[in-house]
N, C-alpha and C positions, 0 to 999 in steps of 0.2 A: 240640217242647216239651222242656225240659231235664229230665232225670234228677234225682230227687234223690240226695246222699249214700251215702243209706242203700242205694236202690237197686243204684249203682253196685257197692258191695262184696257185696254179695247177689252178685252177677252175676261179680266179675273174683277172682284168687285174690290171694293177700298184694304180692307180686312185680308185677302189675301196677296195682293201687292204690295202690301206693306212686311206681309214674309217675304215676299219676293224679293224686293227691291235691296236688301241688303246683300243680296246674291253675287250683284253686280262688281264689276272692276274695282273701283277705288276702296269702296265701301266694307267690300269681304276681308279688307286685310287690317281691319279695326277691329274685329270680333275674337274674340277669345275662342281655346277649345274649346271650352264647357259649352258656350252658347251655341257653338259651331255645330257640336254636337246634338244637339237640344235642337235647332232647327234641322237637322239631317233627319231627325225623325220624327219632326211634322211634314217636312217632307215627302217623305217614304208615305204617311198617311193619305196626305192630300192626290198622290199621285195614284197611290189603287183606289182610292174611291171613285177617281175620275176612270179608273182604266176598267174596274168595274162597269160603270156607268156607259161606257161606250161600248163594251161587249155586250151588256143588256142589249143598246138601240141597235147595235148589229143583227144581233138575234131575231128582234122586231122584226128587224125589215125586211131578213129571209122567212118570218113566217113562224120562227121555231121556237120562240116565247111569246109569255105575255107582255101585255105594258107592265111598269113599272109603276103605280099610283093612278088616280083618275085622269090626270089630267098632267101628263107629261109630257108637251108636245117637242117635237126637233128632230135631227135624225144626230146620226152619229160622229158628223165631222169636228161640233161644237167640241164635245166630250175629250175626242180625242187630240183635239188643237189645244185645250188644257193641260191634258195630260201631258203632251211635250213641253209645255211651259214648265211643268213643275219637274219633270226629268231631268232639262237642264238648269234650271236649278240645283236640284240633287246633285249633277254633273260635277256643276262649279263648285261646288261645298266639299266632296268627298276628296276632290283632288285640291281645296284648299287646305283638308286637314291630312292629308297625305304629305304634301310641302313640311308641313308643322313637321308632321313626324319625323322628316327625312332629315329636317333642319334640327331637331334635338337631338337624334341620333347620331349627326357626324357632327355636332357637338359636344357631344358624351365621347366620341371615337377620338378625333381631337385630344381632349383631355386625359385620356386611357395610355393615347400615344406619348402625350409629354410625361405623364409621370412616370411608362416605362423606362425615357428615352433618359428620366434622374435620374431614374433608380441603378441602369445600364453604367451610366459614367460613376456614378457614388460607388459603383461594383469595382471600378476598375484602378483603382488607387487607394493602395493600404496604409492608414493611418499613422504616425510615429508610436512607437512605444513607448510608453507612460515613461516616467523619473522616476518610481517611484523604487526602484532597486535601493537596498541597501549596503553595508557594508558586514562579512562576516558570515556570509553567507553561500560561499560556492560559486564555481562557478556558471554563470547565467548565459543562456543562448539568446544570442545577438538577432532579432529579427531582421529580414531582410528588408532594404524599405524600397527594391526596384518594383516598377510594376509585374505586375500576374500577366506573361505571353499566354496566349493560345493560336496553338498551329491549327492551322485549319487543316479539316480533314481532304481537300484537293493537295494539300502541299505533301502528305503522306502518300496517297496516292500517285501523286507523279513521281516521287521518289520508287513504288514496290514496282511502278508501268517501268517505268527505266530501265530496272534489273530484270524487269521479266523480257523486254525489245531487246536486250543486250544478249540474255543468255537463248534468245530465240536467233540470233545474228549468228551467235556461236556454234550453233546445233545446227544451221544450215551448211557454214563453210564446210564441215566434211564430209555432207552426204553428195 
């Protein structure tokens, strides 16, 4: 379940709500890759130190480590209320710059499609033959200027199925 807001700064000090806070709805979709990026892995940081941090007080409290410094008082909820702050974070981030990706990609895809989709029709209509023939010369083959058919290869096959239904029709009647 997400954090709200208000939560969130309860919990993290000025310094790292203010990594935080561009995490958020309106704000995430102003940020560039690069920065996108760049805060994905202070991210990643802030979230194991905290995840860290809560396995230590876990440890504590079964008895199975030491403290951590002299004087580190709390138990383990604080750490780990953190840590989901900064997870969802991360959350929101990774699947901001996934969007990006998916948005350049069928962008890129798009434009792949239209220039095959010129290059397809520029295929499909043969140019006039130059003027440039002279005279005294023999005589010269006339290009043809219809377009280039192609049969598709179902139109072949319905044709060989035919003859083969046909002469299966045949070989039946006199047995």
């Amino acid at each position: 379940m997400s954090a709200p807001c208000k939560f969130e700064r309860s919990l993290l000090d000025h310094d790292e709500y203010e990594t935080i806070r561009p995490t958020h709805h309106p704000a995430i979709y102003d940020l560039e890759p690069a920065d996108l990026a760049a805060m994905r892995s202070r991210l990643r940081e802030m979230r194991d130190k905290e995840r860290t941090l809560s396995r230590q007080k876990r440890r504590e409290m079964r008895g199975k480590g030491e403290a951590r410094g002299a004087n580190f008082p709390g138990i383990a909820e604080r750490p780990s209320q953190r840590k989901q702050v900064f997870a969802a974070a991360l959350k929101r981030v990774n699947r901001e710059l996934e969007r990006l990706n998916h948005l350049a990609a069928r962008t890129a895809h798009v434009e792949a499609a239209r220039k095959a989709l010129a290059l397809r029709r520029a295929a499909n209509f043969i140019p006039y033959p130059s003027a440039g023939s002279t005279a005294h010369e023999g005589m010269v083959p006339r290009l043809s200027t219809r377009r280039r058919r192609i049969v598709t290869g179902t139109r072949i096959g319905r044709v060989s199925q035919a003859t083969k239904v046909a002469q299966a029709i045949r070989d039946t009647r006199g047995a």
